[in-house]
C-alpha positions, 0 to 999 in steps of 0.5 A: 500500500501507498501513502495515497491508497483508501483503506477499508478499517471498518465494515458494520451493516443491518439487512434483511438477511442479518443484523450485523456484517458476519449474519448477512455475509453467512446468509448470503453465502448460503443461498439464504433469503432475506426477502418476506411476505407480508411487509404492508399486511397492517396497513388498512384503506391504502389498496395496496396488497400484501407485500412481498419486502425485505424487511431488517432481520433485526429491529434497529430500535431494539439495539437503542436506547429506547428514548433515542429511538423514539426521535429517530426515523428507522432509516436513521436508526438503522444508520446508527446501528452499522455506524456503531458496529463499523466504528468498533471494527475500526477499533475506534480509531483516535483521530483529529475531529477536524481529520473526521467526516461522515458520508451517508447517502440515503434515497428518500431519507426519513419518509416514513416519519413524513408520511405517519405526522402527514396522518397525524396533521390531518386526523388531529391538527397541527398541535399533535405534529411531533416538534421532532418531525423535521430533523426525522425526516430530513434526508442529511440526518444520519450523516449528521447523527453519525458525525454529531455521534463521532464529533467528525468536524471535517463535514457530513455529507449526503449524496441522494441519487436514488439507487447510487446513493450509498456508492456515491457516498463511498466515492465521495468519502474517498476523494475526501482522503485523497483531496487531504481534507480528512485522514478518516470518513464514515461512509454508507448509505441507509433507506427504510422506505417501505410504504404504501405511497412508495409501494404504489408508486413503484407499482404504478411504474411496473418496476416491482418484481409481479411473482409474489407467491413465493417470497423467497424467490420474488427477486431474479435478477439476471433470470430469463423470467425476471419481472422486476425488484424487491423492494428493501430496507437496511444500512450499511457503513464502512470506516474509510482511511487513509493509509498511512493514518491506519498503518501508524495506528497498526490498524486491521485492513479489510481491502483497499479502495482502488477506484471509483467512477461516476458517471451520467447517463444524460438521457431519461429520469428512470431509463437507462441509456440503451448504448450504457455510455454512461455506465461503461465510463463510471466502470471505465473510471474506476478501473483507470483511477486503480490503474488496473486492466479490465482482465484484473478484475475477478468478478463484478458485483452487478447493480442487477436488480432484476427489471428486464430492461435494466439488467440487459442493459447493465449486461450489455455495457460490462460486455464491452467493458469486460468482454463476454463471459464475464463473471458477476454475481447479484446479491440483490436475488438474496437482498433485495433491493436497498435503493440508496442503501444498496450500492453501500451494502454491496461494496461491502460485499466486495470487500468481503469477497477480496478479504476471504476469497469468495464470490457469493452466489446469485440465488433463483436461477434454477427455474428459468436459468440465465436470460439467453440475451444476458452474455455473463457467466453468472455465478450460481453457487458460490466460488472459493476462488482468490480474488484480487479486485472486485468491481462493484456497479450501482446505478440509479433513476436519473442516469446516475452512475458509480462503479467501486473497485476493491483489491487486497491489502496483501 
């Protein structure tokens, strides 16, 4: 490692398939589910079906203090609880607080708390609106919460853009160390935004995968019968550092941050560019700021959602960029998708499969396989193989594109 290199000291998540970094990484490497039914079953007069969600395996409020939790917003809660755990996997590291920041990008922020004091405001007035309302609600809360928490001075950010939001926030904190501004960034994304409202919408947009019958296998990405995603929950927090900061203090290293690249599609508010241009630049970016050829990489952890159009169109531009067969997997069959907590969720992943040498599986493909279109080698089962640097893609409504790339400490 060089003095410039961006180090990963500390990883802390909570998901629909565990409540912290080793159940979710278990369960993912079984072939585990962490997708349920019955996510909306109590909310009443909304005329939205029982719903097929990755609801938190763990309740975030159950490991709070019951009066904090109260004045937080379950998407910050759940930012709190992998900010907590990646913060002690970096063994609380002693630095500057005006050396410290923190970067949570989130998709929508506190919506649930808009929605209920919404309720509230027009069953009983304004005098029973929470005084609280606002800073739940606010979308840069749980960068603030997390840098208030650490005293990180050097700022907290919030990138929102949509599905991207959580790698951007990795980018973002990255660039922070490189530019000197801070020598440590807290960085991730959180969402908790299963609602009526947001259900309907995606509904109403056809962007929710129809198969729920069978929960556990609503989600396909890559699938030749995929008919679109899983909406879910969760957070994900990674302790960024730079690399000379973390080997004076003789601190445990995860992986490197190689590279990061964002790009814009500049076409359409939901629809991916049907040439990739922008998704092949934002992979292309982040393999030159590695300084890595495309044939370094060992897998590329595909945003893969499981729309029809978006996963061929992602397919299409890791061919160019990687050439045909290329290996990939998608957590997001297993997870489901976290929308601004899913970039950050899986460049966790990618840093677990660098540090432990395993490329996780792509669950549901047994019925239908692999769409016949989809030109990958996707990975099924998982592989126990070396893997020296992992690409990691997200890419969100707005054309907005970001691709991560870990490798070894070693």
């Amino acid at each position: 490692m060089h003095r410039t290199d961006v180090v990963v000291t500390g990883l802390g998540a909570i998901t629909p398939l565990g409540g912290d970094v080793a159940s979710t990484w278990d369960a993912l490497l079984a072939g585990r589910s962490g997708i349920r039914g019955g996510a909306l079953r109590d909310q009443e007069g909304t005329g939205v079906p029982d719903t097929v969600a990755g609801t938190m395996a763990v309740d975030p409020a159950e490991s709070l203090p019951p009066v904090r939790a109260r004045r937080l917003d379950r998407s910050q809660q759940a930012a709190m609880v992998a900010a907590a755990e990646a913060w002690a996997d970096a063994g609380a590291p002693d630095v500057d607080p005006d050396r410290l920041a923190s970067v949570i990008g989130t998709g929508i922020g506190g919506v649930r708390t808009l929605l209920e004091q919404d309720d509230v405001l027009e069953a009983s007035g304004t005098r029973r609106v929470s005084p609280r309302t606002i800073p739940m609600l606010m979308p840069n809360a749980a960068a603030a919460l997390i840098s208030i928490e650490y005293g990180a001075r050097a700022g907290a950010y919030t990138p929102v853009s949509a599905c991207s939001s959580g790698a951007e926030a990795i980018a973002l904190g990255a660039r922070l160390i490189r530019a000197g501004e801070a020598d440590v960034v807290v960085v991730g994304g959180t969402e908790a935004a299963i609602t009526p409202l947001t259900v309907a919408g995606f509904t109403q947009a056809q962007a929710l995968s129809r198969d729920t019958l069978e929960p556990a296998s609503a989600s396909r990405p890559f699938a030749a019968d995929r008919s679109g995603f899983v909406l879910s929950e969760g957070a994900a927090v990674l302790v960024l550092e730079n690399a000379e900061h973390a080997r004076a203090r003789h601190a445990r290293v995860h992986a490197v941050l190689a590279g990061a690249g964002i790009a814009a599609d500049a076409h359409h508010i939901t629809a991916p560019a049907p040439d990739g241009t922008g998704q092949v630049s934002a992979m292309r970016k982040a393999l030159a700021q590695a300084g890595l050829a495309p044939e370094r990489i060992g897998h590329i952890n595909a945003h893969a959602t499981g729309t029809p159009v978006g996963d061929a169109a992602e397919a299409r531009a890791i061919g160019e960029v990687f050439g045909s067969r290329a290996t990939a997997t998608a957590p997001k069959a297993a997870l489901g998708h976290l929308f601004g907590a899913a970039g950050a969720i899986e460049a966790l992943i990618a840093v677990l499969s660098v540090e432990h040498g395993v490329v996780p599986p792509t669950r549901n493909l047994e019925k239908s396989g692999v769409d016949e279109d989809i030109d990958l080698d996707v990975v099924t089962e998982r592989r126990d193989i070396p893997q020296d640097a992992v690409l990691s893609n997200s890419f969100g409504f707005g054309g907005q594109n970001v691709s991560l790339v870990v490798t070894t400490a070693r």
